[in-house]
VMD Tcl script that draws the C-alpha trace (Angstrom):
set ca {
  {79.84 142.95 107.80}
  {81.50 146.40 107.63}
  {84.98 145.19 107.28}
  {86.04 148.69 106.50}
  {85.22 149.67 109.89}
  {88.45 147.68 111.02}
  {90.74 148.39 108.12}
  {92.37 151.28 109.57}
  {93.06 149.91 113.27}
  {94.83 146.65 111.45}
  {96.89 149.24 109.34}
  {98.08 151.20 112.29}
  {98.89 148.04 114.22}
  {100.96 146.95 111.35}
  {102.64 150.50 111.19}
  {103.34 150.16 115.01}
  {104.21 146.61 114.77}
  {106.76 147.33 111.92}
  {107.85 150.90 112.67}
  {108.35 150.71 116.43}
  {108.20 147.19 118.00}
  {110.30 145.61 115.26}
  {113.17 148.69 115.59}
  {113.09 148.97 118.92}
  {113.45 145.18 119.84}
  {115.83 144.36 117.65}
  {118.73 143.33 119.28}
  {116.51 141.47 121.88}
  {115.52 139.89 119.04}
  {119.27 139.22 118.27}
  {119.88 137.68 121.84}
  {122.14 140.90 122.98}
  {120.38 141.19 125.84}
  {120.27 137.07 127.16}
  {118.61 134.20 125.57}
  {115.47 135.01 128.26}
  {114.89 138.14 126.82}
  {115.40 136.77 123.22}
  {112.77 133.91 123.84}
  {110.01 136.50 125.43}
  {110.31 139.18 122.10}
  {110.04 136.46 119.39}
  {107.49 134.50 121.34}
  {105.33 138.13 121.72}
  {106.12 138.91 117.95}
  {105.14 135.25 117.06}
  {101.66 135.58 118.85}
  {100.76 138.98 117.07}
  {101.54 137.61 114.11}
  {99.74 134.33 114.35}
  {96.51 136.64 115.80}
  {97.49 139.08 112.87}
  {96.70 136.62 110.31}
  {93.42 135.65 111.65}
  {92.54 139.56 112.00}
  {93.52 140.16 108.64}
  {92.23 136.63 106.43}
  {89.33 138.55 105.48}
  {90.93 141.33 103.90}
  {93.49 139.31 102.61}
  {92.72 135.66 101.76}
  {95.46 133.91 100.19}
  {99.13 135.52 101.48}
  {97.50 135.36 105.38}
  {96.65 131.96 104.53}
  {100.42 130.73 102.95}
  {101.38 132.73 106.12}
  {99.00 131.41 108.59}
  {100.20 127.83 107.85}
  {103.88 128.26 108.14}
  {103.03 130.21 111.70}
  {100.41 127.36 112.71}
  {102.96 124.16 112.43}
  {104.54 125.43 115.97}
  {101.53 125.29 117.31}
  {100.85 121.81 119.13}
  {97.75 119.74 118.09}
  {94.27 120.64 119.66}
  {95.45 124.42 120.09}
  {91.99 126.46 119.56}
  {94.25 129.02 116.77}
  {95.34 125.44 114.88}
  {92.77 124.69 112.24}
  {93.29 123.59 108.42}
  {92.40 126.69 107.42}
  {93.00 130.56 108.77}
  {89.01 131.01 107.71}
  {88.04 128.22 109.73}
  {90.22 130.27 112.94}
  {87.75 132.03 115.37}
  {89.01 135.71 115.93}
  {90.19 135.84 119.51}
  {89.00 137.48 122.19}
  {89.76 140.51 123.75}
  {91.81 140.53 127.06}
  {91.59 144.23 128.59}
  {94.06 142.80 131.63}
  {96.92 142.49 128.94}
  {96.97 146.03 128.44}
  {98.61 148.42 130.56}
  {97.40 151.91 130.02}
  {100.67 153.35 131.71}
  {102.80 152.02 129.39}
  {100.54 152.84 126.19}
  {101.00 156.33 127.42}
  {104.59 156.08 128.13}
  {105.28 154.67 124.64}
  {102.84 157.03 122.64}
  {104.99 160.11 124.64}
  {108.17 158.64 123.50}
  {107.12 158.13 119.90}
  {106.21 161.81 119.47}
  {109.58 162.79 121.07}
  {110.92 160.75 118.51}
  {108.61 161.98 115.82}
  {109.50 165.70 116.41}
  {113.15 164.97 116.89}
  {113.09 163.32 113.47}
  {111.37 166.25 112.00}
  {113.55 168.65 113.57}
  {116.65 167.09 111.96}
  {115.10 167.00 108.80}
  {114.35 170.72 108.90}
  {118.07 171.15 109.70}
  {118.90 168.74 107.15}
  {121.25 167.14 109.82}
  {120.77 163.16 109.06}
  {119.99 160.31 111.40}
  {123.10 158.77 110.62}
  {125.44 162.07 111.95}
  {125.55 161.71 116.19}
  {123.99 164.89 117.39}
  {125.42 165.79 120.79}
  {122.71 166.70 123.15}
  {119.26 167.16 122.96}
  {116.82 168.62 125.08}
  {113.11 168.19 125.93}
  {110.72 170.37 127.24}
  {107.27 170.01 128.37}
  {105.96 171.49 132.03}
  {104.21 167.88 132.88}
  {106.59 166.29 135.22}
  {104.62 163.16 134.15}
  {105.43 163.27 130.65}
  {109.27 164.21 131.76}
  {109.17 161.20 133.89}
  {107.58 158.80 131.12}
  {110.54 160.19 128.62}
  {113.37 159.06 131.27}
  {111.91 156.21 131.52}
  {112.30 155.29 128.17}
  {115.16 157.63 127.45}
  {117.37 154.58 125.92}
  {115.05 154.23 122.95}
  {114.88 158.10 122.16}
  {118.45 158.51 122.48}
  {119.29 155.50 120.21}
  {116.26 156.41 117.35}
  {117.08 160.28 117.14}
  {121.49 159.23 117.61}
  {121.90 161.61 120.14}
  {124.36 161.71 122.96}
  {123.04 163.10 125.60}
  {118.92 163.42 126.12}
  {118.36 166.75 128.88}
  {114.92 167.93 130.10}
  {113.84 171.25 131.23}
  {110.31 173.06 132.19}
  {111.49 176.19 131.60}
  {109.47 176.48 128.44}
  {109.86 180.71 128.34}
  {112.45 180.68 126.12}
  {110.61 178.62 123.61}
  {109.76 180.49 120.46}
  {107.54 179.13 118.26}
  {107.58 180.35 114.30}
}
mol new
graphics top color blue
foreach p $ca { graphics top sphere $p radius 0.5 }
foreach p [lrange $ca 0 end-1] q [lrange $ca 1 end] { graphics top cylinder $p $q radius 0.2 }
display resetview
């Protein structure tokens, strides 16, 4: 029973699910991009939630519970996660095939881009809100080039830039 252990995995995961899958699913959310991909973003939110609140009922009794039973009348009867009680839930168990350590990487690349172009901005005191033309990363890993194209969209639509261009040439760097 060291619950404290787990306290700061469940805070990160609620940073990440609130700071990056919320934002950057939004307008699936929405239904911009087809009912399909509407259906598949709140079904994946519902299910972290619903496993959220069993994660987190002994930490935080009473609001995972009000929130646990609101979440728990969509699911059908004889479900193993529908019980009276969150307390009475079993946590679930872990399924390595879900994750997809390509993508992990791919995402945790993107959200440093993202970090540093957000810090960069703020240094320049040039806000989110004004469109910045072009920006450019660099990085020698054609990996970590590749990983940022393929999620280019996101960086270009979190930073409000333009144009996202990549270069290896990191000589002319300066750091200070």
């Amino acid at each position: 029973y060291r619950l404290y252990t787990v306290v700061g995995g469940l805070t990160k995961l609620l940073e990440d699910l609130t700071n990056w899958y919320m934002r950057l699913n939004r307008d699936r959310m929405r239904g911009n991009s087809g009912p399909e991909e509407a259906l598949t973003a709140l079904c994946t939110l519902y299910e972290i939630l619903l496993n959220l609140c069993v994660l987190l009922a002994p930490f935080v009794p009473f609001i995972t519970e009000f929130i646990y039973k609101n979440l728990a009348r969509a699911l059908p009867d004889g479900h193993p996660l529908k019980a009276k009680s969150v307390h009475f839930v079993m946590v679930p168990d872990y399924d390595p095939e879900a994750l997809d350590p390509e993508i992990e990487r791919a995402v945790a690349r993107m959200q440093a881009v993202v970090e540093l172009g957000r810090t960069c901005r703020e240094h320049k005191k040039v806000g989110l809100k004004t469109p910045l033309k072009k920006m450019t990363v660099f990085n020698k890993d054609p990996g970590f080039m590749s990983d940022i194209k393929t999620l280019q969209s996101y960086v270009a639509e979190e930073l409000n830039v333009v144009e996202v261009g990549y270069s290896a040439d990191t000589d002319k760097i300066t750091l200070s």
